[in-house]
N, C-alpha and C positions, 0 to 999 in steps of 0.2 A: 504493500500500500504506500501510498506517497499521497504528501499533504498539496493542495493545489487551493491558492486562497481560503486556508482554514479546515479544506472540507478533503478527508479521508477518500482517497478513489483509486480505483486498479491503475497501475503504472501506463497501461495501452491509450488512454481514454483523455489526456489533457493536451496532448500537442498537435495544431491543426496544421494544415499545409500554407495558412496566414500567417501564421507566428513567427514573430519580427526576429526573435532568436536565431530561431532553423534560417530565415531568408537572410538577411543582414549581421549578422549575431548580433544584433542591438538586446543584449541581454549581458549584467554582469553577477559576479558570482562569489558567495566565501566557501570554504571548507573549514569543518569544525570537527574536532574531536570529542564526542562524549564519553566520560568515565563515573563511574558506579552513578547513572542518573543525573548528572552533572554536566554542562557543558563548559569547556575547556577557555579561558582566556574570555570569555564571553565580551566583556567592553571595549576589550581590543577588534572585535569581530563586528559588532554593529555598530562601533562608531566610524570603523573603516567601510561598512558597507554604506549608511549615512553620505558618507563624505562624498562615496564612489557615483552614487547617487547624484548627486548633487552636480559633480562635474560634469553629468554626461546630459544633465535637464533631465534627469527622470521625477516626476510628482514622486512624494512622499507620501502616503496617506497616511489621515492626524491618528490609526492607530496603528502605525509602524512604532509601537514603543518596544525598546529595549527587553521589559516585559513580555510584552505579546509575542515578538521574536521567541525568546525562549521558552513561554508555554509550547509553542505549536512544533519546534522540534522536539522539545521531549515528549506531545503527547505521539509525533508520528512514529519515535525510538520507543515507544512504550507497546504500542498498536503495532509493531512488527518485531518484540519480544530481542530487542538487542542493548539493553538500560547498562549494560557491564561494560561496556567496551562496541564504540561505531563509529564511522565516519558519517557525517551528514552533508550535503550539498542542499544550501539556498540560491536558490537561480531566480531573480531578478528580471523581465522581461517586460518591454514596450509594448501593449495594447496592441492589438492587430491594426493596419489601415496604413495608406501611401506607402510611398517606393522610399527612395532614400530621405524623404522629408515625411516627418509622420505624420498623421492624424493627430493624436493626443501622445501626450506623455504619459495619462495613465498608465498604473504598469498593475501585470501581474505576479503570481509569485508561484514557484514550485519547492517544495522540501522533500528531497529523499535522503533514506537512511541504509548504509548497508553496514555491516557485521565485521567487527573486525576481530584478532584474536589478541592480540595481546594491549592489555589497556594501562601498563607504566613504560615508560621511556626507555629505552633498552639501545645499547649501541650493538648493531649488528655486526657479526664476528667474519659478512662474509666481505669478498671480492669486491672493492668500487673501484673498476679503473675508468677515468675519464681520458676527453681530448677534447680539443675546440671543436664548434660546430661553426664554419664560417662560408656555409652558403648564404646564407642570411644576417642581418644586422640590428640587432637591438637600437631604437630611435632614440637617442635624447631628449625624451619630452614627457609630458604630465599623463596621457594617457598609456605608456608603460609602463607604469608605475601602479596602475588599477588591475583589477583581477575581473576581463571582462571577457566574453565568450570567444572573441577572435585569438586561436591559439595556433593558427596555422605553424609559425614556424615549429612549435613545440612539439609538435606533431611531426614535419617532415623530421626535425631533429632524432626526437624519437625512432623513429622507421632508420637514421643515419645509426644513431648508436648500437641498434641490432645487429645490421647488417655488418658492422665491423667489431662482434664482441663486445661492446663496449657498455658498460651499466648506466653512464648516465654521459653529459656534452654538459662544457662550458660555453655561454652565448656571450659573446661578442657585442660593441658597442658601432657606431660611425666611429670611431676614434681606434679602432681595437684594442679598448682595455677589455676585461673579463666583466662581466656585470652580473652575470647567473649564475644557477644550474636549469636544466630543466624542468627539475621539481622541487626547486626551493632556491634560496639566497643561499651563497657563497661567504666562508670564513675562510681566513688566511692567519696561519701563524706563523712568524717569522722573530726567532730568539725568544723574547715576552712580548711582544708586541702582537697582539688580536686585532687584523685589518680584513674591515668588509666594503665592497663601495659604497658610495653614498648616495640615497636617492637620483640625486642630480645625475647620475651615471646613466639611470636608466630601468633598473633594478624594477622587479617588484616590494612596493613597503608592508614585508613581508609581519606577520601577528608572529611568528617565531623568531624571528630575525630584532624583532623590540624587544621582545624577551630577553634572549642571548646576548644583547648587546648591555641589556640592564645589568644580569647576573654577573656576566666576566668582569664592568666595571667594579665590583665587590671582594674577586679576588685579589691576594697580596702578590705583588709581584708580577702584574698581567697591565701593561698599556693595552688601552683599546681605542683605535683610530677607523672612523670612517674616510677612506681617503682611494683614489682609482687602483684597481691594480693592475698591471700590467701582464701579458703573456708570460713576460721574460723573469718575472717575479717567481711563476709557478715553479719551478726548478731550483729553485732556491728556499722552499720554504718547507718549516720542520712539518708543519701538519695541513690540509687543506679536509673541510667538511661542509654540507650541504645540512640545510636546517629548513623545516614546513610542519606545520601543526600537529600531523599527523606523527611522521615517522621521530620526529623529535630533532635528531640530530647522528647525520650518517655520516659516517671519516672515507673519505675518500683514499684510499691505500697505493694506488698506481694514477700517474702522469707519465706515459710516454716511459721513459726508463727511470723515473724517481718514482720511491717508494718514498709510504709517511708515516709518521707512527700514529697514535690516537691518543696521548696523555691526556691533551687539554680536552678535549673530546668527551672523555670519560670522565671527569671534576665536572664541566659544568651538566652532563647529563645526573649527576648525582643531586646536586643543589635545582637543578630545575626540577626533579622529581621532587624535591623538599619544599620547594616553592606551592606545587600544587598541594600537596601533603596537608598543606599548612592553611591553604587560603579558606 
């Protein structure tokens, strides 16, 4: 079942062949992790989806409250028996009507929930080897920096890293610094120094990526700089990891012929798991 404007309905039965999403992807989107009945980071989640909103002129309806948001994922995570551990997808979408200039701004909304298995923060012990992905180009500008349905490159990217082994691609800017992955924002560790780009790069302004950046400022002995990184950086640095709501925080182990370890990796997934713990 999947929630569609409040109301419980079979997954088949809400997307027309009007839907501004499907035709234009004028539709944007968060991803949220719930655990024992809870959902994850919550104010970091609707305040960016608010904002996301806001840039693109989508109406906000007066009970889009923070509230409402979260009754209606937990009642759809409740309604299809996954309260322990889920991932949820809010997708956002423009009213049906015109072509590239809409009709209304109205929008509607879909929540679905699927099952996940393991619901604390765990660094995974397998293989991440990366490479750039540089048919495409990450745009310096405010709308990549939103989490909205057009993922074309993430996609061909995707289909790139299969086809060469590879578990995930670093995306590229106009400038070719690094600016991604493609399932979360990019850390760099380099001596004590924790550098990730900075918005202004391009980046998505990731709900884990605010976190991690909160935490590391807390530990002894760790600078933390939002500043560009360069390709030629990656070979040189002791650790590099990719961070998204979900998976928490994955260490990237191979670049090309450099291997990394995962110290810093493993400290802040302990204190982020103690963060939620606590909250």
């Amino acid at each position: 079942m999947v929630n569609c404007n409040g109301a419980l309905v079979e997954s088949n039965a809400i997307i027309g062949t009007g839907n501004r999403g499907f035709l234009f992807g004028d539709a944007v989107f968060e991803t949220i992790k719930i655990r024992n009945g809870k959902v994850l980071f919550l104010e970091d989640h609707y305040f960016r989806l608010m904002a996301t909103m806001r840039i693109v002129r989508m109406e906000i309806p007066m009970n889009f409250t923070m509230e409402y948001l979260e009754a209606q994922v937990l009642l759809t995570v409740k309604v299809n028996h996954c309260e322990n551990a889920a991932r949820a997808r809010i997708t956002v979408f423009r009213n049906e009507g015109g072509l590239y200039l809409p009709e209304t701004n109205a929008i509607s909304f879909v929540i679905q929930v699927f099952p996940i298995e393991v619901k604390d923060y765990v660094i995974k012990t397998l293989s991440c080897e990366v490479d750039l992905y540089k048919d495409f180009h990450i745009a310096k500008h405010l709308l990549s920096t939103l989490k909205t349905a057009n993922k074309m490159m993430y996609i061909t990217g995707s289909i790139f890293a299969k086809e060469n082994d590879l578990q995930n691609c670093l995306l590229l800017n106009e400038e070719k610094n690094v600016v991604e992955a493609l399932q979360g924002n990019v850390f760099m560790l380099m001596g004590n120094t924790l550098i990730t780009p900075p918005i202004s790069d391009g980046c998505l302004n990731g709900v884990m990526r605010k976190n991690i950046l909160a935490i590391a400022k807390t530990l002894d002995g760790i600078e933390v700089l939002e500043k560009s990184i360069s390709p030629f950086d990656l070979q040189k640095a002791d650790e590099l990891f990719i961070t998204n709501v979900i998976q928490g925080i994955q260490p990237i182990t191979k670049y090309r012929k450099k291997e990394y370890l995962s110290t810093l990796a493993n400290r802040l997934v302990q204190k982020l798991n103690a963060k939620i713990e606590g909250s």
